[in-house]
C-alpha atoms as one frame of an Amber mdcrd trajectory, in Angstrom:
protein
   9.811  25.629 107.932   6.667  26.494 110.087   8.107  29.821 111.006   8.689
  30.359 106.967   5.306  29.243 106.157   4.090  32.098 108.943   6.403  34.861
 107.708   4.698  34.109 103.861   1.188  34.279 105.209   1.525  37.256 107.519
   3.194  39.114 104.648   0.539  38.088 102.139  -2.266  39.389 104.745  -0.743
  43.048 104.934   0.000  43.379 101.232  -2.874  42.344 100.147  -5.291  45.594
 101.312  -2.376  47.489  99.808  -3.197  45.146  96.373  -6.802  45.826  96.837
  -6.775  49.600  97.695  -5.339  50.438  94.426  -7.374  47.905  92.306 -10.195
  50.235  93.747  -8.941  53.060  92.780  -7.908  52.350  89.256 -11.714  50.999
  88.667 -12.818  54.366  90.039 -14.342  56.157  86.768 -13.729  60.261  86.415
 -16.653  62.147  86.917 -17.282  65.048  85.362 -19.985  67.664  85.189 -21.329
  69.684  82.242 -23.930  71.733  81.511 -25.456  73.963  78.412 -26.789  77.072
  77.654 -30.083  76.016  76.504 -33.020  75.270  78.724 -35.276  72.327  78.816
 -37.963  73.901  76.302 -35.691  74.652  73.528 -34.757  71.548  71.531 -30.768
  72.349  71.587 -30.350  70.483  74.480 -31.003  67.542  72.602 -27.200  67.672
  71.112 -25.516  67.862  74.245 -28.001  65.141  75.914 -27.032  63.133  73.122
 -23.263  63.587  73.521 -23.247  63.153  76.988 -24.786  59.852  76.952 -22.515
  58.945  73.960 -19.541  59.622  76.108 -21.151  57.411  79.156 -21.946  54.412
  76.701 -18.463  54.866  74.710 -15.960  55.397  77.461 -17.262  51.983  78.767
 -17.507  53.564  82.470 -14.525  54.785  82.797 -15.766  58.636  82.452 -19.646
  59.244  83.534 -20.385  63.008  82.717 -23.700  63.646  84.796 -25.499  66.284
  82.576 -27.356  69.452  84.080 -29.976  71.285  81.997 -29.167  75.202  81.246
 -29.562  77.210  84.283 -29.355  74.627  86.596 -26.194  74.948  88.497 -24.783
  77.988  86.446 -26.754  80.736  84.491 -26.498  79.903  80.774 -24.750  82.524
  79.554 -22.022  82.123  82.740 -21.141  78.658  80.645 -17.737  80.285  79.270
 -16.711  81.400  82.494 -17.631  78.240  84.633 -16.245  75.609  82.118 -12.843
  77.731  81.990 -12.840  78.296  85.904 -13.217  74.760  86.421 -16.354  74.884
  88.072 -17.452  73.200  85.240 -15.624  70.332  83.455 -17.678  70.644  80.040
 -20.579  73.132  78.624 -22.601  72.410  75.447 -22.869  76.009  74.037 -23.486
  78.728  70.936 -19.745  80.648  70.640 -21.711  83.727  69.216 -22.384  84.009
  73.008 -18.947  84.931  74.037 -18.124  87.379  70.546 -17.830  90.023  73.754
 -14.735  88.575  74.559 -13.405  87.786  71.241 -15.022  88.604  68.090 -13.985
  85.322  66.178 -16.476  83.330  68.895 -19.080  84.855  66.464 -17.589  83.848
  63.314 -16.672  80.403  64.916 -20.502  80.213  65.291 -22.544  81.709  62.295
 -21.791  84.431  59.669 -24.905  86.446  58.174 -25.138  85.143  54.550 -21.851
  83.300  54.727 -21.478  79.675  55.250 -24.759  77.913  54.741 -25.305  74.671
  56.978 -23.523  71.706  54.463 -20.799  74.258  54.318 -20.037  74.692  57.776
 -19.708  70.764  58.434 -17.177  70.477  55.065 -15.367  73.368  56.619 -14.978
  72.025  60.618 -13.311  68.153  58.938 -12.194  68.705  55.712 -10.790  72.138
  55.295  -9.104  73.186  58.758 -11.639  74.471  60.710 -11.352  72.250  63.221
  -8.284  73.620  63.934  -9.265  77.117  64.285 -12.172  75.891  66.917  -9.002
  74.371  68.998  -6.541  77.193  68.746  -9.016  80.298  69.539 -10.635  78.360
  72.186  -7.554  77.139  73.583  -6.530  80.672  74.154  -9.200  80.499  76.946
  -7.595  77.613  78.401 -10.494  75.215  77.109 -10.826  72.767  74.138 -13.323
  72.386  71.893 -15.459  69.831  69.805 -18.121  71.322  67.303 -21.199  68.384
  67.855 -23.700  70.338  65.264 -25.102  72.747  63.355 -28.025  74.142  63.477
 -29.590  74.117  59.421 -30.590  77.878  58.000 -32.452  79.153  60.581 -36.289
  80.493  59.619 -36.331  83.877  59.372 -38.156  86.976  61.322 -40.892  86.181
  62.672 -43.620  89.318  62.809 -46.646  91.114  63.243 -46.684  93.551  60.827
 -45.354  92.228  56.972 -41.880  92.405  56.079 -40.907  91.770  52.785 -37.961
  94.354  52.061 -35.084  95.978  53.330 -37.240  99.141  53.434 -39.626  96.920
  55.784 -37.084  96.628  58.732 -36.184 100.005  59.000 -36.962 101.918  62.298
 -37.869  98.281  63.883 -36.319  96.928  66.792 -35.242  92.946  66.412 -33.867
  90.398  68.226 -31.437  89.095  66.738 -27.819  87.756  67.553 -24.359  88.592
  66.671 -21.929  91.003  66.261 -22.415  91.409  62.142 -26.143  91.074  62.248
 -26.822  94.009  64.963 -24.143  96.093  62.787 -25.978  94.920  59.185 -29.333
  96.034  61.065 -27.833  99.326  61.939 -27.005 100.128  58.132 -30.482  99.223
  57.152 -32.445 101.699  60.078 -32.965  98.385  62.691 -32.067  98.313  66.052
 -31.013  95.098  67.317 -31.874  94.079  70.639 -30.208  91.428  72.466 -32.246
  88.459  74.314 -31.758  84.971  75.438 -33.751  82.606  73.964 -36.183  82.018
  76.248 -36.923  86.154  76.599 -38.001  86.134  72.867 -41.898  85.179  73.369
 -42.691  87.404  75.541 -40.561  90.210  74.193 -42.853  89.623  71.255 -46.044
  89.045  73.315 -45.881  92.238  75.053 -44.166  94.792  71.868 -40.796  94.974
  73.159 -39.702  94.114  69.996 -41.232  94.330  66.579 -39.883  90.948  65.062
 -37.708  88.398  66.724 -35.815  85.051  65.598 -34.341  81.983  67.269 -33.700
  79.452  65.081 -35.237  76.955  62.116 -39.087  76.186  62.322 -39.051  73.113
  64.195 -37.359  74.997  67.210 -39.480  77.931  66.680 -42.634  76.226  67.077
 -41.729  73.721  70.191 -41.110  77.764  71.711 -44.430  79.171  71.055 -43.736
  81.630  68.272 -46.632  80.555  66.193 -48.896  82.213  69.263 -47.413  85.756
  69.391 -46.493  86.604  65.867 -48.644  86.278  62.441 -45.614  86.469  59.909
 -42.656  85.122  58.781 -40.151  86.967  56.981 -38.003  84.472  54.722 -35.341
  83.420  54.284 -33.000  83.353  57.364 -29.875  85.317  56.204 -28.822  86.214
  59.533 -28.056  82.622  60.004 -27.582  80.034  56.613 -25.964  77.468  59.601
 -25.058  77.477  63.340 -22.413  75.600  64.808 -22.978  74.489  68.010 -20.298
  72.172  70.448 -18.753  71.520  73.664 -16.090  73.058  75.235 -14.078  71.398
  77.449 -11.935  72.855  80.905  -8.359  72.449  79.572  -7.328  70.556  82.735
 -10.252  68.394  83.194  -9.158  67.445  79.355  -5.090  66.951  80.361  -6.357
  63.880  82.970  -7.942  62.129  80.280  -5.886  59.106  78.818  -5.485  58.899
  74.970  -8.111  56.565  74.958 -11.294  58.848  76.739  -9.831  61.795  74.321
 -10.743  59.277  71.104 -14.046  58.521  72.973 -14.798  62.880  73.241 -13.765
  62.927  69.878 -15.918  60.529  68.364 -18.567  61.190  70.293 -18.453  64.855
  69.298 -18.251  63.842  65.656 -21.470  61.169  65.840 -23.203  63.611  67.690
 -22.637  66.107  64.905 -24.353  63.768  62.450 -27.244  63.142  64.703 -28.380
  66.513  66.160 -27.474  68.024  62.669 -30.124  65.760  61.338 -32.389  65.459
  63.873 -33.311  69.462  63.943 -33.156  69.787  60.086 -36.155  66.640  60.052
 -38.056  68.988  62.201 -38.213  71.677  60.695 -39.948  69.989  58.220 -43.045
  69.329  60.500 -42.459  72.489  61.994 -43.131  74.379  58.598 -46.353  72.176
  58.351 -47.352  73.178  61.322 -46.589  77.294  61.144 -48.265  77.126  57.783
 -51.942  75.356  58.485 -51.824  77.753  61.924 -52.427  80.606  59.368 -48.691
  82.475  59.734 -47.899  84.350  56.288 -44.690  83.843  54.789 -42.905  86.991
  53.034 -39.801  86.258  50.748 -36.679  88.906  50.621 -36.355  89.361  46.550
 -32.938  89.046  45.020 -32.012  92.590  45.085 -32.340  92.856  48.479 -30.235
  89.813  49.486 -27.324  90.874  47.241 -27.772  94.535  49.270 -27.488  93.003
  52.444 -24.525  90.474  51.472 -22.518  93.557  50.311 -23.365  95.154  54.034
 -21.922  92.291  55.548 -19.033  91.723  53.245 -18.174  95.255  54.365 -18.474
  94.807  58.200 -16.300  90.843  57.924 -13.778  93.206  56.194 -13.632  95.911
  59.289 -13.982  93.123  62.068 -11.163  91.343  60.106  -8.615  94.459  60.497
  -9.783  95.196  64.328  -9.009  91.059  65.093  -5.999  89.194  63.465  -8.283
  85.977  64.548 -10.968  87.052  63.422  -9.604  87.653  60.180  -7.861  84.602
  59.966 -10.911  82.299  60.480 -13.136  84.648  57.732 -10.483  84.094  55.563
 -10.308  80.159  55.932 -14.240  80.074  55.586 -14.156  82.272  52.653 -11.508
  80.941  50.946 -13.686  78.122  51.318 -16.398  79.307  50.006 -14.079  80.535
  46.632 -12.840  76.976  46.696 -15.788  75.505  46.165 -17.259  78.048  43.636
 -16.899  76.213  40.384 -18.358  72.838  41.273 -21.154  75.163  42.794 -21.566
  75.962  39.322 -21.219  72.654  37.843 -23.603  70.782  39.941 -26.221  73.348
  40.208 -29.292  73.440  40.537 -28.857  69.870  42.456 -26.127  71.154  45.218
 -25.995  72.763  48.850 -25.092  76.685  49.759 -25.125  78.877  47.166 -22.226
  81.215  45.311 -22.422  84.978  46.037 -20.169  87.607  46.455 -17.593  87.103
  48.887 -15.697  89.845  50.877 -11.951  90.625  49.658  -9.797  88.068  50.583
  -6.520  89.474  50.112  -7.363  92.650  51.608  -8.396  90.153  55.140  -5.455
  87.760  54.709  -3.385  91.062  54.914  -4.753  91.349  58.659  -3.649  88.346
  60.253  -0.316  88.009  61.708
């Protein structure tokens, strides 16, 4: 019985490190690292902050993301590259970054005169967008969570007044994406392409003649108000900007059901939030602009309806050169068509606006 008793507590002594050893490493949370495009001294940081900590709080330490501001361990616009790579596992970014590698990034992103802001966010839950964001991604072996958009963005912002078409031309402007530098062209611009943080002292030192980034609360947290003396209203380059996080495809596959609910409805709150939180800025932020003395110029009526016939025409030329291109301009502005006749009926107390819209059939005709 004594020689039993010794077996049982011999036996109990080796197994239980073995017992222990794996307890460990179950409790062990997955650590991942993301980054962003955006630097510390432009306020869309604050979205992927936000999600980031959402994740920490939500996943209940069983994923920690430890968050690294733009530029920190990659250069922001290497985001694409390092989150697909691997060398990192997430990257809050702008997909009109990456429109050099395929064109629908851009669309994915913003559309000049297209979508406005309330649009957008109808479009990503309600009327398959969301899906589109997963399946041209996922062709870059990443997924992807849209976690805000940025509301119509201010404008160009000036030293000289602009307050027509005829105003731009033979001007050089910052201004991004692939339908606004090709809208620009038609008009007698020149688009020049900067990162955010180049824009001030592009403007400071006449590199460019105008320059935007994005709405006024943004604008003036980067200085614009000390380098320019008008703005040129309102922002058609950009009615709304989806912004999200992208997400390395196999950092994503080790994830249990329960983490990818927490990513998910993190990315969703966060979408409320940020959405919010940089349209109630921009509120202050056009305070501000305005008792600092900066002009505002409007575009009349005539012109906007000349410029969204420009861009109708370049969405319909993109849409032939890129089946997915054309399929997600056709989702967005079969959207838009969708949602023309309430427009109508609830006017003047709605969101977006109706206007022309490219020609459907002739883009649905491009996508295979």
């Amino acid at each position: 019985m004594k020689k039993t008793l010794l077996i049982i507590v011999i036996g109990s002594i080796l197994v239980l490190p073995v017992f222990t050893i794996g307890t460990n490493a179950i409790a062990q949370p997955i650590r991942w690292k993301m980054s962003t495009t955006w630097t510390p001294d432009i306020s869309l940081i604050e979205a992927d902050k936000y999600f980031a900590r959402l994740v920490n709080k939500l996943s209940d330490g069983k994923l920690e993301i430890k968050f690294f501001e733009g530029g920190a361990l990659v250069p922001p616009f290497q985001i694409f590259d390092a989150v697909r790579q691997g060398t990192l596992d997430a990257g809050g970014e702008a997909g009109v970054y990456w429109s050099g590698k395929n064109t629908a990034f851009g669309l994915l992103c913003q559309c000049p005169l297209g979508p406005s802001w309330v649009d957008y966010m109808i479009w990503v839950y309600q009327a398959g967008g969301i899906d589109l964001y997963k399946e041209i991604y996922g062709k870059f072996d990443t997924v992807y969570f849209p976690h805000g958009v940025i509301p119509t963005e201010s404008g160009l912002r000036t030293n000289k007044p602009v307050g027509s078409i005829a105003d731009l031309k033979g001007l050089k402007v910052r201004m991004s994406g692939e339908i606004q530098g090709r809208v620009l062209k038609d008009i007698g611009a020149s688009q020049v392409m900067l990162a955010g943080g180049e824009v001030y002292h592009a403007l400071e030192k006449g590199v460019i003649d105008g320059g935007e980034f994005s709405g006024p609360g943004i604008d003036w947290g980067m200085g614009f108000q000390e380098v320019t003396k008008y703005w040129a209203a309102p922002g058609w380059h950009q009615p709304g900007s989806v912004l999200g996080v992208m997400i390395n495809k196999n950092s994503w596959n080790k994830l249990s059901p329960h983490l990818k609910d927490v990513i998910e409805t993190a990315a969703q709150a966060t979408f409320l939030w940020s959405t919010t939180f940089w349209e109630h800025s921009n509120f202050e932020g056009t305070t501000k602009f305005l008792d600092k003395g900066i002009k505002v110029t409007k575009y009349s009526s005539e012109d906007l309806a000349k410029l969204q016939k420009i861009a109708n025409k370049h969405i319909e030329e993109l849409s032939k050169a890129n089946p997915d291109f054309a399929k997600v301009a056709y989702s967005q502005f079969k959207f838009l068509k969708d949602a023309w006749k309430w427009r109508e009926i609830q006017s003047p107390f709605g969101y977006g606006r109706n206007a022309e819209l490219p020609n459907l059939d002739l883009i649905k005709s491009y996508i295979k």
